[in-house]
N, C-alpha and C positions, 0 to 999 in steps of 0.2 A: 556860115561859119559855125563850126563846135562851141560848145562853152570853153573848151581847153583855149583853139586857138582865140577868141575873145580874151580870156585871161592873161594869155602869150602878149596879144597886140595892145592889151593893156600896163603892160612891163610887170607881171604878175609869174613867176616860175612855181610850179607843182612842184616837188622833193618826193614826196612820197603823199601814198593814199591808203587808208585801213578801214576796213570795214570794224566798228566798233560792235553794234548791234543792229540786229532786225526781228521783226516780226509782220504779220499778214500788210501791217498799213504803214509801217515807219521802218525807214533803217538810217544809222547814224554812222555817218561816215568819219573821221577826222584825216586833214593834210596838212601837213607842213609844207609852209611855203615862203618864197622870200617874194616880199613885199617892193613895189618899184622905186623905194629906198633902197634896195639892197640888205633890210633887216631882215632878217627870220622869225617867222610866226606860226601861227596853229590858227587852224580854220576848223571848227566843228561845222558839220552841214548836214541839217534834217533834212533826210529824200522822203517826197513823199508824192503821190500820183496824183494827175491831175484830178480838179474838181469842179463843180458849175452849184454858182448859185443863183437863183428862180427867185423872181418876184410873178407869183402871181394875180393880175387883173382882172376883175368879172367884168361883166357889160354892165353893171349896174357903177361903175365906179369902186369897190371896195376891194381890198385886199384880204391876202391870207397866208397871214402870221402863224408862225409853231413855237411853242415853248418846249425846253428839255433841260433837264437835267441836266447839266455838266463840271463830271467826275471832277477835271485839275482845277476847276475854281470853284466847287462846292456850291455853285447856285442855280437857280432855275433859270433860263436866258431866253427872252423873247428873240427870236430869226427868222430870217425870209427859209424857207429851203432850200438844202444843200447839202453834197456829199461827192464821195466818190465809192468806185467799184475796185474795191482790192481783188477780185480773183480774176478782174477782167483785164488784159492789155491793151491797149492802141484802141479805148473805146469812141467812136464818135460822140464828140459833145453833145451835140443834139439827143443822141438815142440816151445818154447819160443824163440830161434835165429831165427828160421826159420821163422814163424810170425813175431819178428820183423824185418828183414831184409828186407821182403816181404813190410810188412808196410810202411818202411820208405825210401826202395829204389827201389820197384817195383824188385827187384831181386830174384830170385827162387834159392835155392842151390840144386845139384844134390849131393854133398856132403858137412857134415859138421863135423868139426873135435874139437872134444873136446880139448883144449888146458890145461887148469888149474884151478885154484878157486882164487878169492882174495875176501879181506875186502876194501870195500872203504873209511873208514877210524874208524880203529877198537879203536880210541880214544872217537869215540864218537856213535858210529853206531855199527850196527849190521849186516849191511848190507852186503848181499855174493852175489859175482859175480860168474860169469860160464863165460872164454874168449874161443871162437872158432875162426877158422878158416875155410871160408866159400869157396867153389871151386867148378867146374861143374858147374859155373853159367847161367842164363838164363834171358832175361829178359822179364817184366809183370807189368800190372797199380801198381802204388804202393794204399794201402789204408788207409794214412793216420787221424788221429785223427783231430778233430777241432783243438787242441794246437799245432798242427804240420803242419801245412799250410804253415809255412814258410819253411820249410826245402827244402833246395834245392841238387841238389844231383851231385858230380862231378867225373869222372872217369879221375886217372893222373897214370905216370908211378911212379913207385917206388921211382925213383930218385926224381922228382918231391915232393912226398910226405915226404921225409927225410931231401930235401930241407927246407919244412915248418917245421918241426922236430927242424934243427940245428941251423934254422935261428928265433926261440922264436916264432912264428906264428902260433904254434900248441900247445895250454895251454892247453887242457883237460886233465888231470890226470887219469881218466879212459884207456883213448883210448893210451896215453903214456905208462901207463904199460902194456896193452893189448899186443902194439906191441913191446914193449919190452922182454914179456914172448916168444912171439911168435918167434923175430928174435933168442935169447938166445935160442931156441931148434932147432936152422937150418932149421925151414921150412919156410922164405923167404929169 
């Protein structure tokens, strides 16, 4: 089933659709719609391509955390890795963790383990993730982007990492439910 017909069999009617803006990784659609009251509304909706976020596991037990900059909150943010590929379409998720893990933490995975899907925030977005779980690791230069310079990359033990978790210091909403899917299924 489409999103449209979902919307339809939800008592949801489209009116109209406008591309408001775009650029390489976002474009901002707005619709008018009536709502299965029969009221008429506006729906802003951020498109944006899929993504996969990577927790990486060594054989020793530790993980590997990145800090970056980020511009719309002004602060430095501890995250698992994660991204997508704006010039690429219809890219496999898999070949997309692996690349970016590779990118942003010089790390090769010998295995990668599909974990689940989520929306990043299906209020206003469209956007779907792919969460893996990354093992058999190796490591290798990483190659990161010009906008990713800053990223630095740190390997801690578990404990360590659920430290930053309990104690407020790990705000990314991505990488929180990432490892949240991931502990919820027993594999760490």
């Amino acid at each position: 089933m489409s999103i449209e017909d979902a919307r339809r069999a939800a008592g949801f009617q489209t009116l109209s659709s406008r591309l408001a803006y775009r650029n390489p990784w976002t474009a901002l659609r707005e619709d008018i719609i009536v709502h299965p009251n029969g009221r008429e509304g506006l729906y802003g909706i951020v498109e944006r391509g899929e993504f996969v976020v990577i927790l990486p596991v060594h054989a020793d037990g530790k993980v590997t955390l990145i800090r970056q900059f980020r511009y719309p909150v002004g602060e430095r943010l501890w995250e698992l890795p994660m991204g997508m590929w704006e010039t690429k379409e219809n890219v496999d998720p898999v070949e997309l963790a692996l690349g970016e893990l590779r990118e942003e933490t010089g790390l090769r995975a010998g295995e990668m383990i599909h974990i689940g899907t989520m929306y990043q925030g299906a209020g206003y977005s469209n956007q779907k993730g792919h969460v893996f779980l990354a093992r058999n690791l190796t490591r290798g230069e990483t190659a990161r982007e010009d906008t990713e310079q800053d990223i630095t990359t740190h390997d801690m033990t578990l404990a360590a990492f659920e430290e930053l978790v309990s104690g407020g210091d790990f705000r990314c909403m991505v990488s929180l439910a990432a490892f949240a899917l991931i502990r919820a299924k027993g594999l760490i």
